[in-house]
TORLO-878983 format. One line per 2 residues: number of its first residue (from 1); their letters; for each residue x, y, z of N, C-alpha, C. Coordinates in nm, 3 decimals, m for minus. Example, Ala and Ser with C-alpha at 12.3 -4.5 7.8 and 13.67 -1.06 7.14 Angstrom:
<nodes>
1) as) 1.319,m0.569,0.780,1.230,m0.450,0.780,1.320,m0.330,0.780  1.285,m0.225,0.708,1.367,m0.106,0.714,1.290,0.003,0.787 .
</nodes>
This chain:
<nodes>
1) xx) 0.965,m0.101,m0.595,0.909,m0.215,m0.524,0.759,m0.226,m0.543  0.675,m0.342,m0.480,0.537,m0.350,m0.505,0.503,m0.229,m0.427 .
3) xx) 0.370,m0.186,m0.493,0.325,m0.082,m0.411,0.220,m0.089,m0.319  0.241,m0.016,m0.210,0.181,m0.050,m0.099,0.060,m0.004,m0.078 .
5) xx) m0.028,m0.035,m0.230,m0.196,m0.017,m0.185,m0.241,m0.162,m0.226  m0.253,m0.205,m0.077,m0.293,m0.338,m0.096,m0.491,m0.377,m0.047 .
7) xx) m0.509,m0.247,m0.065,m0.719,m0.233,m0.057,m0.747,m0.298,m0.142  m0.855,m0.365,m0.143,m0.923,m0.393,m0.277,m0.975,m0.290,m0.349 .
9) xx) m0.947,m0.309,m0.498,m1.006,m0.166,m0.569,m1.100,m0.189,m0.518  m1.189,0.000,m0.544,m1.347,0.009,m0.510,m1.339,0.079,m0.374 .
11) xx) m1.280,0.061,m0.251,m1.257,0.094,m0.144,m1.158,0.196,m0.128  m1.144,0.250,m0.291,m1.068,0.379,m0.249,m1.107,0.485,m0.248 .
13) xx) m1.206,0.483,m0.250,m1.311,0.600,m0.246,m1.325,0.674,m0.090  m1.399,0.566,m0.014,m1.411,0.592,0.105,m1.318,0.618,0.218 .
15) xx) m1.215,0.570,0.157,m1.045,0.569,0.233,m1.021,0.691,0.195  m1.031,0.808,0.128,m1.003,0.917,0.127,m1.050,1.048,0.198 .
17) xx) m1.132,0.971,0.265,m1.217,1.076,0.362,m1.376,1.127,0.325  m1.404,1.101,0.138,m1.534,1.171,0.184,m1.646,1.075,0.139 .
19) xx) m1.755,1.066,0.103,m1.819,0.972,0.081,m1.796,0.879,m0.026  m1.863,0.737,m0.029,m1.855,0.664,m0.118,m1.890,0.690,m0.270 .
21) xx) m1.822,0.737,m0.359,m1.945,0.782,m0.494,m1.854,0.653,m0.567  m1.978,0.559,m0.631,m1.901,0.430,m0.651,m1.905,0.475,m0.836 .
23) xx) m1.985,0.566,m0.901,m1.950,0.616,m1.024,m1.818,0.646,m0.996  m1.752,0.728,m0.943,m1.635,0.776,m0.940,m1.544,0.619,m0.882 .
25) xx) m1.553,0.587,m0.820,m1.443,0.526,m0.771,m1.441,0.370,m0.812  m1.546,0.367,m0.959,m1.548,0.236,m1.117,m1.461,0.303,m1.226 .
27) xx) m1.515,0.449,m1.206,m1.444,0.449,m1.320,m1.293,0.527,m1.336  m1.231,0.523,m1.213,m1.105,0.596,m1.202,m1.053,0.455,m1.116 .
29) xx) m0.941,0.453,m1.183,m0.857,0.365,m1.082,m0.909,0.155,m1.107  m1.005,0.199,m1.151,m1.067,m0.001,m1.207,m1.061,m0.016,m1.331 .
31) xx) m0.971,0.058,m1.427,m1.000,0.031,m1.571,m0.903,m0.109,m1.547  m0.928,m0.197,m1.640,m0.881,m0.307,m1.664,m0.742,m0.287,m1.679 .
33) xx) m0.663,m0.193,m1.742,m0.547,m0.184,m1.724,m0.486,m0.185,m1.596  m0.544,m0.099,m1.468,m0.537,m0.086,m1.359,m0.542,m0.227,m1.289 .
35) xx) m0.660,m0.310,m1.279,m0.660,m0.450,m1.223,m0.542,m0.509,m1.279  m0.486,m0.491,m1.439,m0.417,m0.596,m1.455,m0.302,m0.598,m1.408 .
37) xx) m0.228,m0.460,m1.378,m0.123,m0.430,m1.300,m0.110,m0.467,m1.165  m0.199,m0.439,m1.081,m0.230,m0.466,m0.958,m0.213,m0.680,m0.978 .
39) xx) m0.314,m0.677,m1.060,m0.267,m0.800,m1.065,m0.134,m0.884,m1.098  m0.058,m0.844,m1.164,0.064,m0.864,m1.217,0.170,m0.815,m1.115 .
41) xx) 0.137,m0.758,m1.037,0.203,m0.683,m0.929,0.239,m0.787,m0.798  0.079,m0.801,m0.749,0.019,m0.970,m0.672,0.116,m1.095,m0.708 .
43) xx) 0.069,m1.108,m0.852,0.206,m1.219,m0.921,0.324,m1.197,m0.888  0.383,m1.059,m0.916,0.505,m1.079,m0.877,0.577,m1.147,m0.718 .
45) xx) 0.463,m1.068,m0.629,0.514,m1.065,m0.435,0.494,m1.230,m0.424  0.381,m1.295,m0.548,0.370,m1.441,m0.463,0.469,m1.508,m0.481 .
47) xx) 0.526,m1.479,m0.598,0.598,m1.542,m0.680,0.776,m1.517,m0.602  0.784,m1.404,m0.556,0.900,m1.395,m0.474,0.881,m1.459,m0.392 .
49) xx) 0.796,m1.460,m0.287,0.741,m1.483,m0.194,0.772,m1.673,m0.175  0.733,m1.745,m0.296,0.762,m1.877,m0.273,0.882,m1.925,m0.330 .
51) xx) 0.994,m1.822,m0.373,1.123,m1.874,m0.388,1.197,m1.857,m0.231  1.146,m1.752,m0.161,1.179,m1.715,m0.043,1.143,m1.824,0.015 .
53) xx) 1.053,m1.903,0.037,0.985,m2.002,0.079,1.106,m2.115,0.078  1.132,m2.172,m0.057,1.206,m2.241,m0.051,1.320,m2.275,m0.033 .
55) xx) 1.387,m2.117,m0.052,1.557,m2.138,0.006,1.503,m2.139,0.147  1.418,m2.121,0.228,1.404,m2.106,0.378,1.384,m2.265,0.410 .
57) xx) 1.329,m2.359,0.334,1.274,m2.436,0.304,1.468,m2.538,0.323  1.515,m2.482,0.217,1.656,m2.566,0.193,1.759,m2.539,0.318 .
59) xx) 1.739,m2.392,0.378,1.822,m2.380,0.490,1.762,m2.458,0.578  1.652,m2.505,0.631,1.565,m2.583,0.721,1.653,m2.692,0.740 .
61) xx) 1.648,m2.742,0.591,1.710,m2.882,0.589,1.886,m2.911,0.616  1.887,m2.791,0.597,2.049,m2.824,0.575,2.081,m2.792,0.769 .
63) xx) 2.008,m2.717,0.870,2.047,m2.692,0.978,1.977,m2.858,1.031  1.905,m2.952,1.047,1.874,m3.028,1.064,2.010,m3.123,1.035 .
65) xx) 2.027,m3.147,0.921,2.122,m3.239,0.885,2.222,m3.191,0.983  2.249,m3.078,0.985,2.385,m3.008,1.054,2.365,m3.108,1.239 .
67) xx) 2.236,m3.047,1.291,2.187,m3.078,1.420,2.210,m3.205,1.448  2.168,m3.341,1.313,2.179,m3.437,1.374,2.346,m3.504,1.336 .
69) xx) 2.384,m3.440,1.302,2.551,m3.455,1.275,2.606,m3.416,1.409  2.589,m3.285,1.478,2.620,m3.290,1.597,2.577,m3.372,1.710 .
71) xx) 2.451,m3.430,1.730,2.410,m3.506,1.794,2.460,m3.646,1.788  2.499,m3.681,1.658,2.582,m3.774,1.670,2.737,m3.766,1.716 .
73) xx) 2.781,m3.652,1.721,2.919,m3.692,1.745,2.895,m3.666,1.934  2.801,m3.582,1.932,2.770,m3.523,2.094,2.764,m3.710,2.163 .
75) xx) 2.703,m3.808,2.114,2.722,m3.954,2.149,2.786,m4.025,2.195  2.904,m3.972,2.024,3.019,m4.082,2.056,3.124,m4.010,2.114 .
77) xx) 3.103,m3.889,2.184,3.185,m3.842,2.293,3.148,m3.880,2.432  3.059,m3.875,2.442,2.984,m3.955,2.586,3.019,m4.059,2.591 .
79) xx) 2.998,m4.178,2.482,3.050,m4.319,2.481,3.210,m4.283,2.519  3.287,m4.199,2.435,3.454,m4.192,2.515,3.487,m4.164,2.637 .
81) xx) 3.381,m4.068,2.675,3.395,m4.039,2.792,3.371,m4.130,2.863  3.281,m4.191,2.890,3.221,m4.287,2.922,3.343,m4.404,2.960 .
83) xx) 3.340,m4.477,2.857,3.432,m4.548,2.877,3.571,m4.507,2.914  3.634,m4.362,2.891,3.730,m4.362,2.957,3.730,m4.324,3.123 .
85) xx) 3.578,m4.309,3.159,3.634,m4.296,3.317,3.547,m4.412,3.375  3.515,m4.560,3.326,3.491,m4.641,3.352,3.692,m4.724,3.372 .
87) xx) 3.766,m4.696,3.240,3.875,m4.737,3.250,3.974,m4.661,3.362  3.952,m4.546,3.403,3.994,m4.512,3.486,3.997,m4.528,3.604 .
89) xx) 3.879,m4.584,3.637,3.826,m4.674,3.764,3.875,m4.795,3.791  3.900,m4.853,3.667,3.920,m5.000,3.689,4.096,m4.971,3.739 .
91) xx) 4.138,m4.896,3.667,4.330,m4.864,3.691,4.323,m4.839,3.850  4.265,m4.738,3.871,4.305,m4.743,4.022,4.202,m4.844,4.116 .
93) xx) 4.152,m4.922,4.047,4.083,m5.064,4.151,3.981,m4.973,4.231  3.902,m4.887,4.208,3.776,m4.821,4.307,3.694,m4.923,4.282 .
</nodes>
């Protein structure tokens, strides 16, 4: 999985407990190979990240549609109801 050093290089120096030596902590761990991974890494989580987006995105829509499908029938059961204990009234003359 991505790995979970999400510091900005440079700040790993001091995260280890002893002082900042920024010779050491340019030239271990920031070679360009290093950024580009990290970077390519970044790419990957965003990149999951907004397919996740969009099936969340498509379930959104599809529970909506669902909601107002029930809301409509939730209606035209009230209207039956409705009218059937309006007709029920009228049968026994209240």
């Amino acid at each position: 999985g991505p790995s979970p050093c999400w510091l900005p290089v440079g700040q790993e120096g001091p995260v280890e407990g002893g002082p900042p030596d920024h010779s050491y902590s340019l030239s271990s761990g920031t070679t360009s190979e290093e950024l580009l991974r990290k970077l390519n890494e970044q790419r990957d989580i965003i990149a999951l990240l907004e397919v996740k987006m969009k099936e969340m995105k498509g379930s959104i829509r599809r529970l909506r549609l669902a909601e107002a499908q029930l809301r409509e029938e939730i209606r035209e059961k009230d209207r039956l109801l409705h009218a059937a204990s309006i007709g029920t009234r009228k049968r026994h003359g209240l």
